[in-house]
N, C-alpha and C positions, 0 to 999 in steps of 0.2 A: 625390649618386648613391650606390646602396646599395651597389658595387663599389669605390668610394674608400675608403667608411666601413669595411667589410668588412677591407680592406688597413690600415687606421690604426689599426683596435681590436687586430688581431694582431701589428703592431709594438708594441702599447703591452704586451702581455704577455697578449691574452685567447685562453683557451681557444675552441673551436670551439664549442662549446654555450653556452658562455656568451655570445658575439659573436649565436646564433641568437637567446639568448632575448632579448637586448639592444636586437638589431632586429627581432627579429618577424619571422624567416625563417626557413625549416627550416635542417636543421644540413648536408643532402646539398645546398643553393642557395649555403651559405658553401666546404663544400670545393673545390666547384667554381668558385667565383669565386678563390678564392685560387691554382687552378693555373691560372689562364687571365691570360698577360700583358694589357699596356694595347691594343696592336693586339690581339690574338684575341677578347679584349672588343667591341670596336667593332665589329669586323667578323662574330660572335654578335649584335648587336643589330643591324645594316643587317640582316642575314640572318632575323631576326622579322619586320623592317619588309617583305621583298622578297618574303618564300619564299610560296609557296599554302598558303593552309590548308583543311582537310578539307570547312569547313562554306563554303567560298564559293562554291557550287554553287550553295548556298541562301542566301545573301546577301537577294537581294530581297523571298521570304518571308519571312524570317526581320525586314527591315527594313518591311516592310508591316503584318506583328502587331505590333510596338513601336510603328508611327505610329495603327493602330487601334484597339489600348489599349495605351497606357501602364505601368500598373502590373503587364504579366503579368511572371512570377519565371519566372529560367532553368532549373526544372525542368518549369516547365508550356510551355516551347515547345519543352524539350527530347523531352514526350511529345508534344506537336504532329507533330514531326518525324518521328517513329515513325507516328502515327496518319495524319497527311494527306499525308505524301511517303515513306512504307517508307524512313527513312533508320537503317539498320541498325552496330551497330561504333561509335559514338560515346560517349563518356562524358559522364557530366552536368558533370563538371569542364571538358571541351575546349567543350561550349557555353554554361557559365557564362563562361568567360574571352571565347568570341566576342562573346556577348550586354554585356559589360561593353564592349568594344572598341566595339563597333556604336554603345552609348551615346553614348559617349564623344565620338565621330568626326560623328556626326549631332546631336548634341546634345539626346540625347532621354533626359531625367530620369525615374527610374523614381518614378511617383505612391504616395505615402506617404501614411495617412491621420495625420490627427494630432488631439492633442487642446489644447485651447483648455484656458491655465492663467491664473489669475490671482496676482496677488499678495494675501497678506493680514495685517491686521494684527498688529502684533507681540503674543505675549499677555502678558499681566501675571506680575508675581515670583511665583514662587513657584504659578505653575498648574497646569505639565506638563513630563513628563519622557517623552523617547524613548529605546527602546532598538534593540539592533537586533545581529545576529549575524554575522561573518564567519569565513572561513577564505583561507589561502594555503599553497603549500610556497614553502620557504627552505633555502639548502643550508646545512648542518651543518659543523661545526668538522672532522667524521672523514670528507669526502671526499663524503659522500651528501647526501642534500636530505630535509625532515624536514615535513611537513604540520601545521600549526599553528591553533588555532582559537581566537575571541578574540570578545568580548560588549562594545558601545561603548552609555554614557550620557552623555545630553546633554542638561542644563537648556536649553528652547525658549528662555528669555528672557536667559539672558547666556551660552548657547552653552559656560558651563562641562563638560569632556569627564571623562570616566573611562571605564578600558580595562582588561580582566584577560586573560589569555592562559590556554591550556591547550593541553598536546599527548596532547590523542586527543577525541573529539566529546562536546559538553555532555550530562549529566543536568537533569533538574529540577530536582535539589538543591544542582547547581553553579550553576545561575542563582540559586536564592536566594539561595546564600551572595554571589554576588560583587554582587546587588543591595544585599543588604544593605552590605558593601563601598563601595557606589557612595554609599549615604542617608551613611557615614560620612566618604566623603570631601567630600560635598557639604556638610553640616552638618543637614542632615535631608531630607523627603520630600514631594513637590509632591501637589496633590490629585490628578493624575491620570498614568498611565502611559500612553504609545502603546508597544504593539507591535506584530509582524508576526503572521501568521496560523502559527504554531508548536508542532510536535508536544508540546514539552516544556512550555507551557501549555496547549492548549485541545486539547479533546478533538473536539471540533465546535462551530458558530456557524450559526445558524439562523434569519436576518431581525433577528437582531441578541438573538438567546437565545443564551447563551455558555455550553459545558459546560468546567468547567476539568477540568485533569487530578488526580487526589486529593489530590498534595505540594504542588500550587499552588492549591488552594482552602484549605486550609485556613491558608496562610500569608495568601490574600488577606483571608480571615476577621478573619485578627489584628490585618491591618495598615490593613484597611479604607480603600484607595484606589482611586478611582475606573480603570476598567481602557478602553482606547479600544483595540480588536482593527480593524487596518486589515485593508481588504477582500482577497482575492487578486488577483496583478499590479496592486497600485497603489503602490507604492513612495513615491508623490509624498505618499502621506497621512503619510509621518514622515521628508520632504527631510533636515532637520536631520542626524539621523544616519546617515541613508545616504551624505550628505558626509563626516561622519565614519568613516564604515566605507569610505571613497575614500581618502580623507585618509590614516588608519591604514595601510594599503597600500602607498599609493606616496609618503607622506613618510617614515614612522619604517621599516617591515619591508622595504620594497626594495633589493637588495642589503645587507641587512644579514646577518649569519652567524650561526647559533645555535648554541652551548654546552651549556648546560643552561635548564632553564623559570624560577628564581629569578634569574638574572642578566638574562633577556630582559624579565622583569614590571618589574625593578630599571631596565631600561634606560627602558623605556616609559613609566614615572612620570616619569621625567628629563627626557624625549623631552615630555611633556606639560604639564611645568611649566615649560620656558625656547621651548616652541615651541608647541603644543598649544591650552593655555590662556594664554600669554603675547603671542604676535603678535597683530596687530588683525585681526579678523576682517572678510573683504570685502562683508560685508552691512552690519550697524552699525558699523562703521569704531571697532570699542574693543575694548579688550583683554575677553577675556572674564572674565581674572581679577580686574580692576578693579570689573566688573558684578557678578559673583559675590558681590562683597562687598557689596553695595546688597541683592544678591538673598537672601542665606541669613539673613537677620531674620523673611524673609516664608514661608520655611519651614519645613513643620511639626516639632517634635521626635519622634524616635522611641528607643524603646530598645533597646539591641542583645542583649539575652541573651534574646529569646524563641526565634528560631532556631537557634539553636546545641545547647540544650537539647530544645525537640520535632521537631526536624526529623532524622529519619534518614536518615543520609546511603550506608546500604547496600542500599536499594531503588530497581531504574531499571524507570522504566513502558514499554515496549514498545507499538507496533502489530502488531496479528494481521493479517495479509493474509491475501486469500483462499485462497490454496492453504494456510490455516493451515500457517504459518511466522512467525518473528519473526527478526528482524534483531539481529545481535550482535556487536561486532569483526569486520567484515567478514568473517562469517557466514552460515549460515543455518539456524536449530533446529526443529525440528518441535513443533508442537503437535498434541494427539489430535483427530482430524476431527471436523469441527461446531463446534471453539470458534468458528470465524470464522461471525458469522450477519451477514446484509442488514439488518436491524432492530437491532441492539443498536450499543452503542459498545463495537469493537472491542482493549480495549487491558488488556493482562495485568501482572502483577507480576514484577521479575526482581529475585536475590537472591544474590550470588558467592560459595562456600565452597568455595575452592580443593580442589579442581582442578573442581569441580564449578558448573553453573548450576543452578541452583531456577528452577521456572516457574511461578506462582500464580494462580488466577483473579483474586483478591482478593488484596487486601494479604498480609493476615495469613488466609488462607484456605487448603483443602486443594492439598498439590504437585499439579498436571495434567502436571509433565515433568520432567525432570533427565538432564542429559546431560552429560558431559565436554569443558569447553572444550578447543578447538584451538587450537594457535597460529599453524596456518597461514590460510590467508585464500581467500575464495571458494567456500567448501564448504556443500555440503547435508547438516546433518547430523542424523539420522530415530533412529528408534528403531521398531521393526519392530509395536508395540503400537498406536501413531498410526497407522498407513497400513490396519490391518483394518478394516473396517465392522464395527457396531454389529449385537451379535450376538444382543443382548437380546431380543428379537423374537422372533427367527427359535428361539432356545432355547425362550421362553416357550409356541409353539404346537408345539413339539416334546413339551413335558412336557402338554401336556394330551389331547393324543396319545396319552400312554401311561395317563394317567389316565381316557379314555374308554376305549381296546380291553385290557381285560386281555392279549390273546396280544402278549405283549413282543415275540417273535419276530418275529409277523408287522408290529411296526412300526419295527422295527429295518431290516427288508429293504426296507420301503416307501419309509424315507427315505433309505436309502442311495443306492437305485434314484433316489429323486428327485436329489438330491443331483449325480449321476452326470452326470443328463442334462440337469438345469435347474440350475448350478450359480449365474447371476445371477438367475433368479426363485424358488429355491425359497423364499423367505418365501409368495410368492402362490400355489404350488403346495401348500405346508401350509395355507394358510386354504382350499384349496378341501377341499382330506381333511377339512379339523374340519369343516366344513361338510356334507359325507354323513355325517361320524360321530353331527350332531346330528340330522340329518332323515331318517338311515334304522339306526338303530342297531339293528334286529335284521339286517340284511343285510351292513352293513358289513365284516365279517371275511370270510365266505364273495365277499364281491365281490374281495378283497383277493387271497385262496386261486386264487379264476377268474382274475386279474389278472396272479398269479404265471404259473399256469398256460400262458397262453394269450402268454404276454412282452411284455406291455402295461408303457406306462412312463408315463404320465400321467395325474396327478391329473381331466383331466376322461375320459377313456378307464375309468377306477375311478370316476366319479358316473355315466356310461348303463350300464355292471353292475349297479349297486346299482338304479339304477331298475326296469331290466328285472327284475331279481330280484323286486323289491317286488310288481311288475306280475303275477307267476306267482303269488306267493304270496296276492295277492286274487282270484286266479281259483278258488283251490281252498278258499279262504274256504264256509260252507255256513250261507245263512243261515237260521239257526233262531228261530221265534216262541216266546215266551214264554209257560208256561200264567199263567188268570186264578184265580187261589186264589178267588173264590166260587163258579166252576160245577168247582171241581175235582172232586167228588164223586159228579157226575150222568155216567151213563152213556147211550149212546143207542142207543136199542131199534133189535132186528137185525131185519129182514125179508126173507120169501124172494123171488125174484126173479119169483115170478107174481104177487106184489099188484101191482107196478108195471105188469105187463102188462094187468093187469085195468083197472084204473085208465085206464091209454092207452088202449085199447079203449071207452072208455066206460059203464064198470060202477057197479054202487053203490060210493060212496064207502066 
């Protein structure tokens, strides 16, 4: 009973936190068991077992949805209870605990789908290598507790392990070094690698087109092994070492105390060569390091001085997220709007010069940021140049503006005016100006002048000006015919106004 246990760990000399984390109960469930004698105990639990609880009103709905399906979760009958009985004031936690009771008492299992695994055969020496990444905190030597992160390799075929630690979160180039690390402990390098689906190799995986990230192709280039990228949430596609990254956990780091990071790597090699790789493994029932020795003939040689030499180890490749941001020591840095786009792969260069971070499109390509690390944690931190929109545009039909209207003036006040009162569409507001400025350019200024005039504020209120102007101005147009330069010379005879009469009358011709 967790009330005995509770009373036995703090005779034995444990802390209140440390008794929670030990059993898995908060720390305010231990205080309170420790001030409650063995009667006030007992009679707190008659008193669960007797007293009414909130939801047994609803008892029989509540046990009629669990007998009608099965598988529904205590949050979906906890909206039930909202939706089909206005049951108001309850917490999703007071009908998770009922809904487990109700279980429990009826004997009604909640339906889990599952997946059908098989076993498969063991593969051959020297074919494939798993890797695979964990982290934990562990309290520290100086009274605090310290977050630790750590990369485990494991030959598929004699289960041989290697483990390197770090305390603060992997780069790219800390995988390659401790890979390589791992080909040296192992005595060389299997044809092929499983890993997990991982920021610090692959950039994206596309039906099974794998983009690596820049430091990890060009190493994969060199060392030319086959790469197996397991799918997301499938963990079972590299068991191997996800046992091991269990293993790791909760045989060697649990309750154990950290110092410094070269004493803890020191310990772990220790920790894996008398326990690790020395116990018999409960699959093939042999020591892995016995296998090991059968196995490392059958792998391949590699040599160690290519990485060390082209691999730099001062550039970390980042994810741009969409609100362009990038994540940095528990950070957050601004990049200039737009880097992040739907269509590209998303993922920038970073480069530390104290006190400073460099922000690169490209490796070795022009700065897009730089900003002052912090060393506090959780912040958002911008740079006032990022957050303007892109002003290119909007300047560009600015100046052709003034390169169609000579009167500077009057386009100084135009766009202010626009500016003023269209301050999110004035780009669209300038395409309509350039727009009468090309299709009625002798009216355009005097439409400008009327525009001022009359306290008009709108680029299309300045296009039916300039129309109507246009519209006057062909009215008072006067169209004249052209002489013909061959009868220019001939003149035509004047007669007085009684031939005509003569003529009407019926006279001689």
């Amino acid at each position: 009973m967790v009330y005995h246990e509770i009373h036995q760990l703090k005779k034995e000399g444990f802390t209140n936190s440390a008794i929670s984390r030990k059993l898995g109960v908060s720390r305010n469930t231990v205080i309170e068991y420790l001030g409650l004698s063995v009667d006030e105990f007992m009679a707190f639990v008659h008193s669960l077992q007797t007293r009414e609880k909130k939801l047994d009103p609803y008892r029989d709905h509540i046990l009629t949805w669990l007998n009608e399906h099965n598988d529904l979760s205590s949050a979906q009958i906890h909206d039930w209870l909202q939706e089909k009985l206005n049951v108001k004031h309850v917490s999703e936690g007071t009908v998770r605990n009922y809904v487990k009771e109700i279980r429990e008492l009826y004997h009604i299992p909640k339906q889990v789908s599952t997946r059908t695994f098989g076993a498969i055969p063991e593969l051959p020496m020297g074919k494939q290598m798993q890797a695979d990444f964990g982290e934990m905190r562990v309290p520290s030597t100086n009274g605090d507790s310290v977050k630790l992160y750590f990369v485990g390799f494991v030959l598929s075929h004699s289960r041989f392990k290697y483990v390197e630690w770090l305390n603060r979160p992997f780069r790219t180039e800390d995988l390659i070094h401790m890979q390589e690390n791992a080909f040296q402990h192992f005595g060389g390098i299997t044809e092929e690698i499983v890993y997990d689906q991982d920021r610090l190799l692959a950039v994206s995986e596309n039906a099974g087109d794998i983009i690596f990230t820049a430091a990890f192709t060009k190493y994969h280039q060199t060392r030319k092994f086959k790469v197996y990228l397991c799918r997301k949430a499938d963990p079972q596609s590299k068991g191997k070492v996800e046992q091991l990254v269990k293993y790791v956990k909760h045989n060697f780091a649990k309750n154990r105390t950290f110092d410094n990071l070269l004493d803890w790597q020191s310990s772990c090699m220790k920790w894996l060569e008398r326990t690790g790789n020395y116990k018999k493994h409960h699959n093939t029932k042999k020591r892995p390091v016995e296998v090991h020795a059968l196995e490392k003939p059958h792998l391949q040689k590699v040599s160690g001085t290519y990485i060390f030499k082209n691999v730099s180890t001062d550039i970390i490749t980042r994810k741009v997220h969409k609100d362009n941001v990038i994540r940095y020591e528990g950070n957050r840095y601004s990049v200039p709007l737009g880097t992040f786009r739907n269509d590209h792969h998303n993922h920038v260069y970073l480069q530390v010069e104290a006190p400073y971070l460099i922000i690169r499109k490209e490796r070795n390509g022009q700065l897009i940021a730089k900003h002052t690390i912090s060393s506090e944690k959780g912040l958002v931190i911008t740079s006032p140049e990022h957050r303007e929109r892109n002003r290119t545009k909007r300047d560009l039909l600015i100046q052709q503006l003034y390169q169609n209207l000579p009167n500077e003036d009057l386009v100084t006040w135009l766009v202010k005016e626009l500016q003023e009162q269209y301050p999110r569409h004035l780009t669209d507001q300038l395409k309509v100006v350039l727009d009468i400025s090309k299709r009625y350019p002798d009216s355009i200024e005097e439409a400008i002048i009327k525009m001022k005039k009359l306290q008009m504020k709108s680029s299309h209120e300045l296009r039916d000006i300039a129309v109507s102007l246009e519209v006057e101005k062909k009215k008072q147009v006067k169209l004249i015919g052209s002489e013909n330069e061959k009868y220019k010379s001939l003149a035509a005879p004047e007669r007085h106004e009684d031939i005509y009469l003569h003529v009407l009358q019926g006279g001689l011709k």
